[in-house]
N, C-alpha and C positions, 0 to 999 in steps of 0.2 A: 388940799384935803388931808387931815389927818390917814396915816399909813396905816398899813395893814400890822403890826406887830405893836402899835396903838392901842389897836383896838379889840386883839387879842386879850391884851392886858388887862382892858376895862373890863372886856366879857368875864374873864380868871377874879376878875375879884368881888364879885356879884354874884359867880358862880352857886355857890352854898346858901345862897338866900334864894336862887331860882328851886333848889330842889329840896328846900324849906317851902317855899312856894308849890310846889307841887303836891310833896306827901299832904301838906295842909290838905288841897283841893280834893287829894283823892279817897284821905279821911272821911271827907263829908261831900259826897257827892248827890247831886239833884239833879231830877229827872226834866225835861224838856219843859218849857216854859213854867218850873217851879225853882230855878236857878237863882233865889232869893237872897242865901248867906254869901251864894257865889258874889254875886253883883256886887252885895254892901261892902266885902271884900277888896273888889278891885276898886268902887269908888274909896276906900279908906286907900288904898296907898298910889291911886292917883290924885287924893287931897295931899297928900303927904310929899310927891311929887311937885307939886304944884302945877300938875297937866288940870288945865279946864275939861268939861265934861257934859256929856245930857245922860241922863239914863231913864230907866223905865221906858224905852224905846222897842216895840214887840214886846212889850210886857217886861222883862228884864234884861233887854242889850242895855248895853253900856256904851258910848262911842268919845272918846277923847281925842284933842288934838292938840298937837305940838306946829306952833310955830317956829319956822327958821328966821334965820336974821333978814334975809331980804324975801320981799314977793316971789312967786313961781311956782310950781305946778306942785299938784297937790296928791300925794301916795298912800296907799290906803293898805294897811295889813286888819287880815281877819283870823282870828282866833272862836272856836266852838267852845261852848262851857256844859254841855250838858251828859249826863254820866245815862246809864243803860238798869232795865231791873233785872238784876243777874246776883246772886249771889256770888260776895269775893272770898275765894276758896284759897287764897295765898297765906303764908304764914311767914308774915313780914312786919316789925311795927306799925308800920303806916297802912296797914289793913283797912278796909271800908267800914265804918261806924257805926253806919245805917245799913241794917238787917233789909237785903232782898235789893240794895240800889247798889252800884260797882261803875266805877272809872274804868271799862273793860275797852275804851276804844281810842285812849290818848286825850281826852279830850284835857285834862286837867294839865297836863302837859304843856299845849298848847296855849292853854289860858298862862300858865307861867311863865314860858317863853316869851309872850308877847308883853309882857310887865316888865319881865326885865329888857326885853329890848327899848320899852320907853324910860326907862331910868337910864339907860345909855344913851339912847337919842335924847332925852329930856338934858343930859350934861352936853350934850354936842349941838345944840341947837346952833347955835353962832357961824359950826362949822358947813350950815347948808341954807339953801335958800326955797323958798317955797313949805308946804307943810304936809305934815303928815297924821291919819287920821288910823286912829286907834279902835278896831271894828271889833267889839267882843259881845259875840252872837250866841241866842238861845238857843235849844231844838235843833241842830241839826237832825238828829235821829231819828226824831220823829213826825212832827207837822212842817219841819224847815221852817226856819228863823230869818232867814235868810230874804228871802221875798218880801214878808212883810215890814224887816228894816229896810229894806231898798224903798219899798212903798212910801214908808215915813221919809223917808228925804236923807237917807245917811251918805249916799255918794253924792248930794248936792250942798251947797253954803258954806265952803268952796267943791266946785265940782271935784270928782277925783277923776284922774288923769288913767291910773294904773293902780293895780292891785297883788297884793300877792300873800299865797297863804298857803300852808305849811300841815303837813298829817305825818304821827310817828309812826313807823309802820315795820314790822316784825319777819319780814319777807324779806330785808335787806339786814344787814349786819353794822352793827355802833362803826360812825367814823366814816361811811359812807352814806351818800345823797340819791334818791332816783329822778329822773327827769324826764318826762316825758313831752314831745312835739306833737302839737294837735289835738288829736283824742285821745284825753284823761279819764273817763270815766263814761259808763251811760246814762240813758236816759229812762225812765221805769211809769209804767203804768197799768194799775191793777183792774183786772177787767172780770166783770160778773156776766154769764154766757143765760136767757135763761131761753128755751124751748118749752111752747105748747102745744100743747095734741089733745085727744080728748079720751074721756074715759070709755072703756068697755068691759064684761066680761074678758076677761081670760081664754073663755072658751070659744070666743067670736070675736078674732081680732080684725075683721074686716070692718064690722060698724063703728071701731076707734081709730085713733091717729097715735101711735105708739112715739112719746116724748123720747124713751129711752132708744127705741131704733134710729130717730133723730140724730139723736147726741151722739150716738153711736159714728154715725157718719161725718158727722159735722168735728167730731177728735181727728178721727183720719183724712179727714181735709185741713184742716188746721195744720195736721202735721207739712205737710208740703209746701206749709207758706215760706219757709227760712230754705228749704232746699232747691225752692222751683221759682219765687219772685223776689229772693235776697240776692243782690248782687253778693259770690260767695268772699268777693274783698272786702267787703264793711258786713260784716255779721252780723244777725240778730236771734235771739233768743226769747221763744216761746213757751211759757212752761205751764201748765195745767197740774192744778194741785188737790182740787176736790170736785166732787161731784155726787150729787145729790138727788134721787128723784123715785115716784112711784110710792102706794102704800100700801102695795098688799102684793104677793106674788102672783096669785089668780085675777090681779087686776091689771090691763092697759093702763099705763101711767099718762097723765095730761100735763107733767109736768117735770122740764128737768132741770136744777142748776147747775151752772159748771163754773169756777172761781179759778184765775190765773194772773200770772205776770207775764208781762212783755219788755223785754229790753234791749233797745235799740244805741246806735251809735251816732247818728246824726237826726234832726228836724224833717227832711224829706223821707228816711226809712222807717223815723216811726210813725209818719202819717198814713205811708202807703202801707204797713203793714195793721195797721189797723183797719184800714179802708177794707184789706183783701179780708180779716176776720169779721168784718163786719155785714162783707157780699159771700162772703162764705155760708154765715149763720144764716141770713135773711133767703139766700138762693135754697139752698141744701133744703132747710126748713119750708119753706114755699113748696117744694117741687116734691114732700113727700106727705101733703097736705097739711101739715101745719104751719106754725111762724116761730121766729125767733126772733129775738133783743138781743144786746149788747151793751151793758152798762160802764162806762170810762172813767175811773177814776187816776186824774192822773198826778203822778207823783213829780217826781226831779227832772229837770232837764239832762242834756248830754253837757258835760265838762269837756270845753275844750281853750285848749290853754294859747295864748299869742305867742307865737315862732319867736317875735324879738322880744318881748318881756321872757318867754326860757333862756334865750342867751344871754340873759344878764344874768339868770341863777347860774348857768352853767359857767359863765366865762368865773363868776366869782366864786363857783367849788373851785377851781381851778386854781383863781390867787391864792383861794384863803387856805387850799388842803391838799389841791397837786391833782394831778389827772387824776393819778388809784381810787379817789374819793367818787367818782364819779358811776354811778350807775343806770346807765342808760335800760329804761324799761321798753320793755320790746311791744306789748299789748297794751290796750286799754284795759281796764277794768269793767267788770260787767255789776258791780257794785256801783251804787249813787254817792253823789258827795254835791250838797245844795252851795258850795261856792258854782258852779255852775252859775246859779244868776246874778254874780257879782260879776261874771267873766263874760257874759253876754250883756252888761251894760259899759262895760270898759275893759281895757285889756289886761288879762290876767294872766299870771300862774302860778300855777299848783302843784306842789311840789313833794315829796315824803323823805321824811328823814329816817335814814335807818337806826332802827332801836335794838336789833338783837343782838343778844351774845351767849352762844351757845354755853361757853366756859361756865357760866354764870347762873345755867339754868331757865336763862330769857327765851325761851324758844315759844311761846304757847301766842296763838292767833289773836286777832282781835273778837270781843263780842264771845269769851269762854272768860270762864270760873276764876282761871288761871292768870290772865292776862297780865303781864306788866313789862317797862323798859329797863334797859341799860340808863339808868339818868345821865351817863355822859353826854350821851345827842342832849342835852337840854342846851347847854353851851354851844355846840353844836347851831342850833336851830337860831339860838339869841344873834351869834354872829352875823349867820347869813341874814338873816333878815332884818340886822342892823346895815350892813354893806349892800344892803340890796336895796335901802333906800336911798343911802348916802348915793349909789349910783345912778339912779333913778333921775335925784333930783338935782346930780351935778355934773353928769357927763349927757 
């Protein structure tokens, strides 16, 4: 198998056309399934490539794949293309073009990185066997893209084996990797609370069923779901963000709504914790004569990444850049990331590449005004997730 100072080389001379490749992307960014110029984009220098392709998959994925020289198992890298409506408040040439849309969360990045990794694997094809399948997704951000390219059949025709995919992240510093075992991120579900009661005078609140005294109680029960029936080792997170009800002061209110998130770490704590908000509202409500509902909207699943697909990232920080490179993350994240359902059809992982550098001024979060990286991690990111297939699909 071609060596590691190889393939450093390839990455180093590609380099300047990945963060060509970028500013391009972050010039012109498109919001979740409107990734249009993106798409034409990557179909123009994967024709160029000469990587086969399908697109218009979820409305605008893209999925190419490269054959190795002999049959064998089939690796799937996923890259996000879709930017945020934020205005980009940086004063940099490559500033956002389009007024009110901003590459604020890497995603442009990502889509570059994974281009240039197939123009490296597209030259090394010979050097592996089996193939590999080039997943560049809508909408993370918003409705997740994610799903319904799974739906269309993107990990089947040849099935994919393993997966793995890559976020730039401003919490770590350029030149270091984070890696986490297990739980990588949560799982999220938005939940509308509604209570009824009935109306009365104000000044005879016996003949009504007061909504707001409800809700009133059914908040301070809620609160004790996460302290009383979370196991306090896998945390979860209840937040209530509005609440709405009544329309007049001198009148009983018949009616309250109350709008939240939930975010959980595994499939059994977010069941049961919605079970308990849902015997909370329906009991509390009942026993103060009124009812309540529980409306479920649910969004991402829990990211949780395969123990031995992370020690091929980590064993390969390790050839490619030394232990120091290495950032072990201690938490999960209470933020979603819809690889999640790439990772629960096959084994995944999911990984962040550090983008900051203070020196430089890169310090500002994802999803602000400000946001941007260190472009060094681009090379960075191309490498690992060129050796992360190469080992994938020959050791």
């Amino acid at each position: 198998m071609i060596n590691n100072d190889e393939l450093k080389k390839r990455v180093s001379e590609i380099e300047d056309w990945v963060v060509l490749l970028r500013r391009d992307f972050h010039m012109h960014p498109e919001l979740g399934m409107e990734e249009y110029r993106t798409s034409e984009k990557i179909v123009k220098y994967l024709d160029e490539m000469g990587i086969p392709y399908t697109k218009g998959i979820a409305n605008t994925g893209v999925v190419g794949i490269i054959k190795g020289a002999e049959a064998g198992k089939t690796v799937a890298l996923r890259a996000d293309m879709d930017a945020l409506p934020i205005v980009d408040r940086k004063d940099v040439p490559y500033k956002s073009q389009i007024r009110g849309k901003m590459h604020a969360c890497g995603h442009d990045a990502h889509t570059a990185i994974l281009l240039g990794t197939a123009k490296v694997l597209n030259d090394l094809k010979k050097e592996f066997k089996g193939n590999v399948k080039l997943i560049f997704q809508p909408a993370e951000e918003t409705t997740g893209g994610a799903k319904p390219m799974i739906e269309e059949g993107v990990l089947e025709n040849p099935k994919v084996d393993g997966i793995f995919g890559l976020h730039v992240y401003n919490d770590i510093d350029v030149g270091k990797i984070g890696i986490k075992y297990g739980q990588m991120n949560a799982s999220s579900d938005m939940i509308k609370i509604i209570i009824h009661g009935e109306n009365s005078h104000g000044a005879y609140p016996h003949l009504g069923v007061d909504a707001i005294a409800i809700a009133s109680q059914v908040i301070v029960s809620i609160q004790t779901i996460v302290s009383r029936n979370v196991d306090p080792r896998n945390s979860s997170v209840i937040s209530l963000g509005t609440i709405h009800g009544g329309d007049a002061g001198n009148v009983i209110a018949d009616r309250v709504e109350i709008e939240g998130i939930v975010r959980t770490l595994d499939s059994d704590s977010r069941e049961n914790v919605m079970k308990k908000i849902v015997d909370i509202v329906e009991g509390v409500s009942s026993s103060m004569g009124g009812s309540g509902e529980v409306i479920r909207r649910k969004s991402y699943d829990a990211l949780i990444n395969d123990d031995t697909m992370v020690d091929i990232v980590y064993n390969n920080i390790v050839e490619l850049f030394g232990n120091d490179s290495v950032a072990n993350i201690k938490y999960p994240s209470f933020g979603v990331e819809d690889f999640a359902y790439f990772a629960e059809e096959c084994p995944g992982a999911f990984f962040n590449l550090g983008s900051r550098n203070q020196d430089k001024g890169i310090i500002h979060e994802g999803h602000t005004p400000y946001f941007d990286i260190d472009e060094d991690c681009l090379k960075m990111g191309v490498l690992m997730q060129v050796k992360n297939v190469l080992t994938f699909l020959n050791e």
